[in-house]
N, C-alpha and C positions, 0 to 999 in steps of 0.2 A: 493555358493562356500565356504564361510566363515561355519566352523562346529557351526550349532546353540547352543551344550554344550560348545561350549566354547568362551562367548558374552565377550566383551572386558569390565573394568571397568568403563572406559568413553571413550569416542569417540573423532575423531580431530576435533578439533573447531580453531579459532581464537588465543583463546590463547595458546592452544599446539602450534599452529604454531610459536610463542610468543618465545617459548622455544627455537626454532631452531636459532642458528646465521645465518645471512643474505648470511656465506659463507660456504661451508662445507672444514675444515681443520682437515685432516687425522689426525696428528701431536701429536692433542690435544683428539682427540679420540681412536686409535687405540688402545697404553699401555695400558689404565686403563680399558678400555672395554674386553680385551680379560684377563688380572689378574682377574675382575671380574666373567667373566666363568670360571673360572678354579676354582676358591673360591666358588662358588655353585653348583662343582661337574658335571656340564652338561657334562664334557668327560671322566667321570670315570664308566666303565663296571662294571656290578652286573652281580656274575658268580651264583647266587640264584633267578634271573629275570625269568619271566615266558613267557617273550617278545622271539622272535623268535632272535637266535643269528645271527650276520653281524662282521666278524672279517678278518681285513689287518693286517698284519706285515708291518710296516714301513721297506724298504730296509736301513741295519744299517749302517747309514753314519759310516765314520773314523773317530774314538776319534781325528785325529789331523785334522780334517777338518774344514773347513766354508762354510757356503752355498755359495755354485754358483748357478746359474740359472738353471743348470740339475735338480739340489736339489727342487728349487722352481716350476719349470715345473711339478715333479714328485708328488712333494708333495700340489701341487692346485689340481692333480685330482683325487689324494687321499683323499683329505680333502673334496672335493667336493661330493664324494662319499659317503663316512661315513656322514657328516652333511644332505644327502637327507634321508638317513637308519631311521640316527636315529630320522628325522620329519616322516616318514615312521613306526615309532611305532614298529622299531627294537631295540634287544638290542646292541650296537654297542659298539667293542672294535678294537680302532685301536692302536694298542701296537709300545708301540715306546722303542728306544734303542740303543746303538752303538757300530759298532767293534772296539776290540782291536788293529786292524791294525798291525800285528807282524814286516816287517821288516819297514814301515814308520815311526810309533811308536818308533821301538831301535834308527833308523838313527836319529829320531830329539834329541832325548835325549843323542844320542852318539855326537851329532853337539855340543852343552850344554855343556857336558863335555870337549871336545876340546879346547871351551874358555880357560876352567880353565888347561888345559895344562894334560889331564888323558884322560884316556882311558876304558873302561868297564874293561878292564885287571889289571887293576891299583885297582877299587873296590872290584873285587869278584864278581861273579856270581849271590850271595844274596841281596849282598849291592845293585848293579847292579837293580835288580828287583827291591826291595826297591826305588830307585830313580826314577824307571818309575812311578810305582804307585804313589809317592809324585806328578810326572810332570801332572798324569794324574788326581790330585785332585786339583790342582793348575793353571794348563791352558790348559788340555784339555778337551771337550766336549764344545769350546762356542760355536758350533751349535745351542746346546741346546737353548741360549737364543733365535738366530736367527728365530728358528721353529717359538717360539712363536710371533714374528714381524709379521711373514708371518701368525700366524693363525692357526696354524696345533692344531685342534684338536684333541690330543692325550691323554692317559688318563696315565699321568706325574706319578699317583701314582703306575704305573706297570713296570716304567722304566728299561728297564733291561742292560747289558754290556756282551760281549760274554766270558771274565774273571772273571765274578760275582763265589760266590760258587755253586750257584743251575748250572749254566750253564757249571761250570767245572766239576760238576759231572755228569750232564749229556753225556760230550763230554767222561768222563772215563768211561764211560757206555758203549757205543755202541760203543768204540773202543776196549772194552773187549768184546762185540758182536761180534762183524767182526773178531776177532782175533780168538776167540772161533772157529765161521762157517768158519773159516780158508778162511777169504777172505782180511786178512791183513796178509802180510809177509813183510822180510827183506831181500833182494838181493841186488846186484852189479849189474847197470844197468847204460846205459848214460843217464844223467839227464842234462837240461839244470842251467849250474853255473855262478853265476854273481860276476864276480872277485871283483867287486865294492862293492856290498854287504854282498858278504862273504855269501852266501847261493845258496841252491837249489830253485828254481822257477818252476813252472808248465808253460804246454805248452801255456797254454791260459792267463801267463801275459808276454809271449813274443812276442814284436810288430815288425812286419818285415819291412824292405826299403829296397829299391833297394838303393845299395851301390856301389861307383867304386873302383874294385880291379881290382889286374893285374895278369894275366893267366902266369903262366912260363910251358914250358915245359921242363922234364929232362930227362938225360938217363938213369937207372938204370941197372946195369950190364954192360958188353962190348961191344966196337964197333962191336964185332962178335953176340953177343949170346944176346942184351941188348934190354930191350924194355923201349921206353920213357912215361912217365906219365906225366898229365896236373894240377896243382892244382895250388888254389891262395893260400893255407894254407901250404908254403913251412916249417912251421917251424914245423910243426906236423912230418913229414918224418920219424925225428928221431925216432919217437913211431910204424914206420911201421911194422907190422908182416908177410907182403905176399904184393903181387901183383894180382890182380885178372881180369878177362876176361873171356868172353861170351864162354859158352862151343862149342858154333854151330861158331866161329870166327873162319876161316882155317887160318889168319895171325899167330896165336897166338896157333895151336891144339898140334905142335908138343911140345911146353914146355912148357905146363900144367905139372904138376909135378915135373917138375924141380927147382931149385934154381938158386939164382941173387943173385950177390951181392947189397945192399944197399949204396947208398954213404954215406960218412966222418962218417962212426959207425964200419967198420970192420965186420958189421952180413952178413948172407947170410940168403934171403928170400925164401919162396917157390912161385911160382905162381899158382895159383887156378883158377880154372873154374868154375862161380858162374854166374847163369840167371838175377841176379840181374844188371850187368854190359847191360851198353847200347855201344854197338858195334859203334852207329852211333856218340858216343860225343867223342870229341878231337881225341885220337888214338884208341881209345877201351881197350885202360888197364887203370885199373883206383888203386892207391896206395891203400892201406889195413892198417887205424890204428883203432883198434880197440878198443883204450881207451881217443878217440878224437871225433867219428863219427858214429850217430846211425844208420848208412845205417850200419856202414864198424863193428858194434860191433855184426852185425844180419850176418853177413857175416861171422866176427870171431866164432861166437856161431856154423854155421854150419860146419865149415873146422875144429873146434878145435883149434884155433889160439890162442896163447899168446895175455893177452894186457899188455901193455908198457903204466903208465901214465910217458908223458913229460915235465908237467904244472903242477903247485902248483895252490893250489887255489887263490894268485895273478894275474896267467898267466902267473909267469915268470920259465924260464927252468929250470930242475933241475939235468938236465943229466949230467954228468961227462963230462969236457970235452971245448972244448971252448967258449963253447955259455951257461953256468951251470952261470946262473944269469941272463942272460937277457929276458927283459920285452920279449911277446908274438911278439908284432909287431915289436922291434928293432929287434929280430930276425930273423924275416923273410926276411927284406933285410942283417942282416949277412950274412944267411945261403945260401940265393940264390949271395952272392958275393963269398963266396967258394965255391960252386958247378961251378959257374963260369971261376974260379978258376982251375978247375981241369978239366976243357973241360965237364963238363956235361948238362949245358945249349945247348940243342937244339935250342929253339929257344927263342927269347930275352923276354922281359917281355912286355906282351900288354895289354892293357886296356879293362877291363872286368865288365860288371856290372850285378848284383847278389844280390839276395835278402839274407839280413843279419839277425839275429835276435837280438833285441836289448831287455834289460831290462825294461820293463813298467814302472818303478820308477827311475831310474838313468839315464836311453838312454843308459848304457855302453855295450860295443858288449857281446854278451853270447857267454860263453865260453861250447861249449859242451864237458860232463865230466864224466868217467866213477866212480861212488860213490858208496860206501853201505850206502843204503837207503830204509826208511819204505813204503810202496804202499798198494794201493786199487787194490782189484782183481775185476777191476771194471763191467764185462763182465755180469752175472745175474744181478746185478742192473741197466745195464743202458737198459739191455732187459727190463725189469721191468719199468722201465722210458718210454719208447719209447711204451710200451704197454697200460700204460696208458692214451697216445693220442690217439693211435691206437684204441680201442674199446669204445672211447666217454667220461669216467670217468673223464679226463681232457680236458678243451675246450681251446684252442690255438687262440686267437685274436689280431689281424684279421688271417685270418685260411691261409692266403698265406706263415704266417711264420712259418707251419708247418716243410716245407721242411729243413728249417735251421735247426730247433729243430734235426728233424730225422739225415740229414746229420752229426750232431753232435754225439748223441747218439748213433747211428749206427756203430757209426766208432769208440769209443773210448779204447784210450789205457789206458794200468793199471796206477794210479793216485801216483804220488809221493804225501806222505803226512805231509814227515818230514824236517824240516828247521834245517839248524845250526847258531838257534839264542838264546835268552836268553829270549826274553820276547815274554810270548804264553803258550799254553796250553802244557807241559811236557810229554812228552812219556811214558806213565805209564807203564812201561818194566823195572824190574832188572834185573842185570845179577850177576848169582855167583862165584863164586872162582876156580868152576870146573865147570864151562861150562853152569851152569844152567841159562836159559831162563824165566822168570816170568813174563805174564800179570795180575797187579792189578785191581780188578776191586773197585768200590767206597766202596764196603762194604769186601773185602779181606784184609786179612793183611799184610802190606807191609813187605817182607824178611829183616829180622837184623841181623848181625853178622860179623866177618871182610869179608872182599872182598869182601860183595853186594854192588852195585851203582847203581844208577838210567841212562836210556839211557840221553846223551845229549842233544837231540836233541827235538825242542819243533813242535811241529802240524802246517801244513798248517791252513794259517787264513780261507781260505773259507771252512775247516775239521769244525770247530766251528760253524760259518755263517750258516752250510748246513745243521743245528739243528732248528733251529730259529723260523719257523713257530708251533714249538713242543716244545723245551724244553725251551722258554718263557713262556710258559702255567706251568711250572713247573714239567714236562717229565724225570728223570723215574716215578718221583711220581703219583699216579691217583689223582691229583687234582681236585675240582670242575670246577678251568677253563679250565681245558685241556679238561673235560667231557663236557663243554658246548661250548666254543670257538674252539674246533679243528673241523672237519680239517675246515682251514680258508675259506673264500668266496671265496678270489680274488684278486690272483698278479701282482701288478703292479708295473712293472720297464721295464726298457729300454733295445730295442733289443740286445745293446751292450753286457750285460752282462745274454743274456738267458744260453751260457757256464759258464760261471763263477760262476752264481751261481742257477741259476734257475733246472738246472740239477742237481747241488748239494743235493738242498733241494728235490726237484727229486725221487732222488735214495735214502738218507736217508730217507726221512717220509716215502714211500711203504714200504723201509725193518723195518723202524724198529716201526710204525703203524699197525703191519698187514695186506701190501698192502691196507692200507686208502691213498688215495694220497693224498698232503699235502693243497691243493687248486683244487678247481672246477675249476677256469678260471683264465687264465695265459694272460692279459693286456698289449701287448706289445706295448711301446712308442718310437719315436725315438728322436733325438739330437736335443737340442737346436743351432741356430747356428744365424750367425748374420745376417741382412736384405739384403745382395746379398748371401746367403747361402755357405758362408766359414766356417768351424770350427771355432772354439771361441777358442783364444793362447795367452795367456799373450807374446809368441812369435812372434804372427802375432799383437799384438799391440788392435787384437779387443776383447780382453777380456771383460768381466762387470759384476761389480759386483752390485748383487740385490738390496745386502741393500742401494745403491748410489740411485735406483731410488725408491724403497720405502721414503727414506729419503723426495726426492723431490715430488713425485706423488703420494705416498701413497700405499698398502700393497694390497688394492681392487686392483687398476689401471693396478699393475703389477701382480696380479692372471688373473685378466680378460684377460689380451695381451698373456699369457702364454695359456691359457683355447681356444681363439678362435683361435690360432694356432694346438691344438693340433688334427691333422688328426690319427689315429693308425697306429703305427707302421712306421710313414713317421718324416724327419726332421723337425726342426720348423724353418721358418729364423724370425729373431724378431729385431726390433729397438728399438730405443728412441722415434721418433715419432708417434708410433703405442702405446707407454706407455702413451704420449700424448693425444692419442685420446683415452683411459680408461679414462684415469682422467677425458677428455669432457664428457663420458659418466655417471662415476660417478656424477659429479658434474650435470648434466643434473636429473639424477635421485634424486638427493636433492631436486634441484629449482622447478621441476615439483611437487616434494611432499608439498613444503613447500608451493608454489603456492595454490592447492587441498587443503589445511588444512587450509590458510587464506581466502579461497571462501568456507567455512563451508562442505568440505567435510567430512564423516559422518559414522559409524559402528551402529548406534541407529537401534534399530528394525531391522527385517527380509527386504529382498529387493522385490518392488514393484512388484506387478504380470507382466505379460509382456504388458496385455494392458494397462498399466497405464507409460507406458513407452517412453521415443523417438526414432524414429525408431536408434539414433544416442547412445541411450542407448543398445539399443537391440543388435545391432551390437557387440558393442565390448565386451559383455556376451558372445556373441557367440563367437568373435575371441581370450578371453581370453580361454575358453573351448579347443577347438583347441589349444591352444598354450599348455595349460598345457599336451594334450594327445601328442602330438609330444616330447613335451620334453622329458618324461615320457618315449617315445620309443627310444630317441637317449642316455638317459643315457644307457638303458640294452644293448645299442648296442656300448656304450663306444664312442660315438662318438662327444666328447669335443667341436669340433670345431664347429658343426652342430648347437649344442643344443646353445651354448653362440652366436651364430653368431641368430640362433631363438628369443632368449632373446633380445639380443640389437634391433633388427628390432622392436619386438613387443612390448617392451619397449617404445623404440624413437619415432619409427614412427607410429604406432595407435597408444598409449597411449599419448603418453607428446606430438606431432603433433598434429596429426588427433585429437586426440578425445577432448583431455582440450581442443582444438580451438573451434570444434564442440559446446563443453559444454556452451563456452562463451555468445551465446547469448541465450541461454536458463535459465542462471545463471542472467543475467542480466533481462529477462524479468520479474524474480520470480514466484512464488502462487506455488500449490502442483509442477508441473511438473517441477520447478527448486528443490524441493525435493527432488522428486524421483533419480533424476541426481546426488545430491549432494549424495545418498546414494551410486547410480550406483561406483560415481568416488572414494566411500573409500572402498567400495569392490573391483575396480579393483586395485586399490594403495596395498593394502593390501596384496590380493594372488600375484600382480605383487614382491612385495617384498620379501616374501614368497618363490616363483619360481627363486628368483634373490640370493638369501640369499645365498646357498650353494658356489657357484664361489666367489660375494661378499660378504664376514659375515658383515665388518661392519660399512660401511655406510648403508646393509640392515636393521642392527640389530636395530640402533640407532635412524630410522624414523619407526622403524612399534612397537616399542616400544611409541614413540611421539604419532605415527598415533590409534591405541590402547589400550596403559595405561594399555598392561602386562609386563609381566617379562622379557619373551624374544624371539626373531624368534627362540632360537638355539632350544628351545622345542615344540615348535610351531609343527602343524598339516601340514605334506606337503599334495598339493593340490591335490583334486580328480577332474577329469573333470568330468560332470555335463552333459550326450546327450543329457537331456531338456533343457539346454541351447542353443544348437544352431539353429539358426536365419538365415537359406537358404536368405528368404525373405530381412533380415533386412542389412545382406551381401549385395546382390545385390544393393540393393537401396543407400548405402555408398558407393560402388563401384563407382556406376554412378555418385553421387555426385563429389568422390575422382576424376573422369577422366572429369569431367567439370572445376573443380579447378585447377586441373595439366594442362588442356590446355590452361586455362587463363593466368596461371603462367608463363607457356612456352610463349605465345602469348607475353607475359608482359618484360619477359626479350630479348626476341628477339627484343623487340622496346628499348632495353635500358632505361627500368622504372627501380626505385628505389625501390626495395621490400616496402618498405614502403608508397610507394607514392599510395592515394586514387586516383581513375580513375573514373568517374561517367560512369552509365552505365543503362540498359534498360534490363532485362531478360524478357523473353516466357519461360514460365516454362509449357505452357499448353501442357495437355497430357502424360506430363513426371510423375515421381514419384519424383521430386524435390519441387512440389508447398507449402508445408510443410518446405522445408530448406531456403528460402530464404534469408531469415536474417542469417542462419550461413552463406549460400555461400558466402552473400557481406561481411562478416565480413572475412572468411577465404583468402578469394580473395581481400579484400583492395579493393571493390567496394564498391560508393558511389551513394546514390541515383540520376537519372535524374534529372536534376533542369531547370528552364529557361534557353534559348537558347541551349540547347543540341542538338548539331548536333552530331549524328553516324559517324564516320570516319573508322568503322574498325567493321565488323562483323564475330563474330564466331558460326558458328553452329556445334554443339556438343551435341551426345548420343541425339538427338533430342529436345533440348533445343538451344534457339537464345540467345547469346546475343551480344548486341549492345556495345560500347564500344567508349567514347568520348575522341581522344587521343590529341583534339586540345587545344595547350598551356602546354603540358606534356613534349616535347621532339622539338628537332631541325631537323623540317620533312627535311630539305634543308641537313642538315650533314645524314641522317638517311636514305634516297634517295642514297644518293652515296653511302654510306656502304654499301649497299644492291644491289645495281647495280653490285659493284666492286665483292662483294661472288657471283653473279649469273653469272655474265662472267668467273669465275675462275668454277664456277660448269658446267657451260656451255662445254669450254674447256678441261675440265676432261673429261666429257660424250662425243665429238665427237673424242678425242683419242680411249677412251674405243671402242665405236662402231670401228673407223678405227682397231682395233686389230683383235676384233674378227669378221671384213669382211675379214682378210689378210687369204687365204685358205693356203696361204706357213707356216704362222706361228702356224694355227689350227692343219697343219698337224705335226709340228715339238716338240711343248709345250707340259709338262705333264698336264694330266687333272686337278694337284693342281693349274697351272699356268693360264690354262686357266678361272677355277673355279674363281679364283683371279677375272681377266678382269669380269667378269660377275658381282659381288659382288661390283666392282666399277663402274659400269654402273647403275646399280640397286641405290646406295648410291648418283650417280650422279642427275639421277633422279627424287628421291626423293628428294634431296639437290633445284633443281628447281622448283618444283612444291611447294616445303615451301615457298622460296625468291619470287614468284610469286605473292602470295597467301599474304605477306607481304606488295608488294609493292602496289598492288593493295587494299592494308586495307588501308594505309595511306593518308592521306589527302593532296589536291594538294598544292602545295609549295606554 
């Protein structure tokens, strides 16, 4: 297994082991271990490499973020990924980088200014900019340091920022593209507005709840001629243009065409017949504003209707009149206490609950709002997108979340792209003095002279983002790394955001790669959440944050807990005590090494032919082979939880279990064949570290550097399995070993022995395949040789081997007797319930077959519960 070109300088011996402290503390190793990779260049991509390229895009956290746990989840199986590549003798560039974050960004720097009593209005536009960029060279990106806590091998020297020049020229690029192929325009459309914010939002960062409002119904028109309408958005009314209803509605057929009066406005409305009205909700006429609601604006667009905005972009009214200032919701109870007022309430206000949509960054309710604003004619590219899953070019995993994909893509509407904010990517649009319209592109020249200005308005963050897997590589440019690193391998991020941005990047790399799509395989992960699978809320109190338990457990402990949770595309629930048991793990894979290296385990010379070996050697050659082809196949299958959950078993329990035990007394006996063992046990330490490295970097890095005497695992050879290593024969025969050991064990704690405590005993090993391990068994089992007076009290036969076992003077057969009486009369009573169940023909005929399945399963359970306590009581010696 070990590559014979690449022989270690010295081997672990005694005193490497010397080297190791007695405990392994994260603390004092992580920092300086992982500044030293970064100083020897091992994550920095050669786009001149003759290596096959392996390239991720780090999903760009937000310049004002800090790692959370999504972060660290995300970024363990990305890092685990790239670090297999590039022991895989690829050339591997996982580019790292972060967005600008346009409205989080302004908000935190606007909150800043606030202290001091100002406002962005108060700076200037420039000045404005100017202090974001100060904020964001001053205290934003400490992610950045966090990454490197956790490990993320990125190559720091490619770092890029979706504000940088190259990426601002790229995003002026191909939005002079799309504008060119006339698939960016400017129109008047409803867009979802966040009065809080003061901008336009796309549909996919508004997060909906069911909300309780109250349903008023009114009358509009006369008690003769009047038809009542049902809304909880009474204060929009005032922006009504019509009234509309189902053309097939005979309540309603004869005044279609007619006019209504509107109440407390003086207009008079028309009523319209439109298929969009659902006949069966409230009365069937439903009010018509058109510059509030994008049913009622797709309604106006077909009748021809006027829009009316009522709402400033605070929310509050602006209509002449008596309600011309007040906030959105003080209005609504105004307005419905004068319509009440003037007898128009039908009927009183009732309690109604309705999915609202709120802002993803403030919670504050969205205000929908008819704006002129810039869009994506998103309709060919998201065909475009949706085709490249469709005909196999991109692989979707796991493939069940195609359908989301599709449903998405499928359906989508044209993309507002433009904010009204200050910090972001500028709409490279002037306008002239007479009307002229100019898209600049990066190498056009921007229009001068009086009356040109540039549009106000700066770019959706995810318009930037949706570049990233391309214009990081340096795109429009033909770079060398664009030519070698695009398109990338393999995205990995979280189902949450497959709209947000995975479609993004999507529709930009096909159009503007020449239908190259931006990634071969789209790695869908899902939510961290906490160990009874709640969301994680600084408002639900169960937040946590990462670096609290690297602090404590270490940077390994809490990769690995994130790793053997991660199923694809499924939630993670995760605790503290499951971080707990990484750290037992790490620390387990210390003490076993440090152990192997102070019993002269070994890398010296090529490993023994197989007959020169124990069959206790031979084994675990074969089950490390095995181990590494399994893993080998759960990583290409992305299946995180599989492969670490592999690792630890194979790890724990053959290696630092089973096998050092095994080893002991064959280390102990010495001459060649404690040799041979010592060689077996530094080649399986070796690749086990090797195979461990990628999840763990570096408690692996730091013993197989010890265990070795190279540079480093991180360049190290990932392992090839070896089919002449496996050992059918050498399998079996550890097997049988392993299930005579386990029943003694079992045997041992059912009598209430002391793990520890020697039990003298008698084996028949004749005719088994055991006669050869004896001395491991009694070592692994805590049996001590027969001596005088050994009287048998308790015999087990197992896998065809006897043994005897002297339990007198071990245990308190008189306490041990009743214990045992007391579980077989309670297993007793279990099994004649069970039977009395399923004799009852009343209840057979009544019960689902899970219920009766049940009774069967504890009948069976019952059973074998007696024939144990049987078998127990009858080993033990009489009182």
């Amino acid at each position: 297994m070990t590559d014979t070109n690449q022989r270690p300088d010295n081997s672990g011996d005694h005193s490497a082991a010397e080297t190791l402290p007695t405990q392994y503390t994260p603390a004092e190793v992580e920092g300086p271990l992982y500044e030293r990779w970064v100083e020897r260049g091992y994550f920095e991509a050669d786009a001149k490499s003759d290596k096959p390229p392996y390239t991720i895009v780090i999903p760009p956290p937000n310049v004002t973020g800090s790692l959370h746990l999504g972060h660290a989840f995300e970024h363990t199986i990305i890092d685990s990924l790239t670090r297999r590549k590039r022991m895989q003798g690829y050339e591997v560039l996982w580019q790292p980088g972060m967005d600008h974050a346009g409205i989080a960004t302004q908000n935190v720097v606007e909150r800043e200014l606030a202290k001091e009593g100002k406002s962005r209005h108060d700076l200037g536009r420039e000045a404005f900019v100017e202090k974001v960029w100060q904020w964001k060279a001053e205290s934003g990106g400490q992610i950045s340091g966090q990454m490197r806590r956790l490990g993320d091998g990125v190559d720091w020297s490619r770092e890029r920022f979706t504000m940088d020049e190259g990426l601002s020229q790229a995003v002026q690029t191909i939005f002079k593209k799309l504008y060119d192929d006339e698939l960016i325009y400017r129109a008047e459309r409803i867009i979802n507005w966040c009065p809080r914010c003061l901008t336009a939002i796309s549909d996919i960062e508004v997060e909906y709840q069911d909300d309780d409002g109250e349903l008023v119904s009114i009358r509009y028109g006369s008690e003769a001629d009047g038809v009542v309408v049902a809304t909880t958005r009474a204060e929009t009314m005032l922006g009504d243009t019509a009234v509309a209803v189902h053309p097939d509605d005979e309540r309603y057929r004869h005044l279609v065409g007619t006019e209504i009066e509107l109440p407390l406005t003086g207009r008079r409305i028309p009523i319209v017949a439109d298929a969009h009205v659902d006949p069966e909700f409230g009365t069937g006429a439903v009010k018509v504003t058109p510059a509030h609601d994008p049913n009622d604006f797709e309604i106006g667009r077909r009748h021809d209707l006027p829009s009316i905005t009522v709402l400033d972009e605070h929310g509050v009214i602006t209509v002449h009149g008596p309600f011309l200032g007040l906030d959105r919701f003080e209005a609504r109870s105004t307005i419905v206490g004068a319509l009440r007022a003037e007898g128009r309430i039908v009927a009183e206000k009732r309690p109604y609950t309705h999915s609202v949509g709120h802002c993803s960054r403030c919670k504050t309710t969205i205000e929908p709002r008819l704006s002129l604003q810039w869009w994506v004619k998103v309709g060919p590219l998201a065909q475009a997108a949706g085709d490249a899953v469709r005909d196999g070019r991109v692989q979707i995993h796991p493939k069940e979340m195609e359908s989301r994909y599709f449903g998405w893509v499928d359906n989508l509407h044209d993309w507002c792209i433009s904010r009204q904010l200050w910090w972001g990517h500028r709409i490279p649009v002037w306008y002239g003095p007479n009307g002229e319209v100019v898209c600049v592109g990066p190498d056009d020249e921007i229009p001068t002279g009086e009356g040109w200005t540039q549009d106000t308005d700066v770019l959706d963050t995810w318009f930037s983002s949706g570049l990233w897997p391309f214009s990081t590589l340096g795109w429009p440019e033909q770079t060398p790394s664009l030519e070698k690193f695009f398109p990338t391998s393999v995205l990995v991020t979280g189902y949450d955001i497959l709209f947000f941005w995975v479609a993004r990047m999507m529709m930009f790399g096909l159009y503007a790669m020449d239908g190259t799509p931006p990634f071969h395989t789209i790695a869908l992960h899902g939510m961290v959440r906490d160990q009874f699978g709640k969301k994680m809320s600084k408002s639900f109190g169960n937040a946590v944050n990462p670096l609290d338990w690297m602090d404590a457990y270490g940077s390994d402990a809490v990769r690995f807990t994130l790793a053997r949770g991660a199923n694809p595309g499924t939630d993670v629930p995760i605790g503290e005590d499951w971080v707990q048991g990484s750290r037992n793990f790490c620390n387990k894979v210390w003490n076993a090494t440090r152990f192997a290296l102070m019993n002269g385990a070994t890398l010296d010379g090529p490993l023994p032919a197989a007959e020169e070996l124990t069959a206790a050697d031979r084994w675990i050659l074969s089950r490390l082979n095995a181990t590494v082809a399994e893993v080998d196949a759960l990583y290409d299958d992305y299946q995180f939880a599989k492969l670490s959950d592999a690792l630890f078993h194979f790890a724990w329990d053959e290696v630092f279990d089973w096998y050092v035990e095994l080893s002991k007394a064959t280390l102990i006996a010495g001459g060649p064949q404690a040799e041979a063992t010592r060689r077996v046990l530094g080649e399986v330490l070796e690749v086990t570290l090797r195979l461990l490295h990628p999840v763990i970097p570096f408690v692996t890095d730091t013993l197989w550097t010890t265990l070795t005497g190279r540079e480093s695992v991180v360049v190290a050879d990932w392992p090839v399995a070896d089919a002449a290593r496996r050992d059918v024969a050498a399998e079996r025969e550890i097997e049988t070993l392993q299930q005579v050991v386990t029943e003694i064990r079992r045997f041992r704690a059912d009598q209430g022995l002391n793990p520890g405590q020697k039990v003298p005993a008698q084996l028949d090993l004749t005719g088994t395949a055991l006669t050869a391990h004896e001395a491991a068994l009694r070592s692994v089992a805590k049996l001590q040789p027969a001596g005088d007076g050994f009287h048998a009290t308790a015999t087990l036969p197992v896998a065809g081997a006897i043994v005897a076992l002297d339990l007198s003077g071990t245990i308190d057969v008189v306490a041990e007797r009743k214990r045992l009486a007391k579980d077989l009369a309670t297993a007793e009573k279990e099994l004649a319930q069970a039977r009395a169940k399923l004799a009852n023909d009343a209840f057979l005929a009544k019960a689902a077959p899970a219920a009766v399945e049940k009774i069967h399963a504890r009948q069976a359970k019952a059973e074998s519960d007696i024939t144990r306590l049987t078998a127990q009581l009858a080993a033990l010696p009489e009182a």
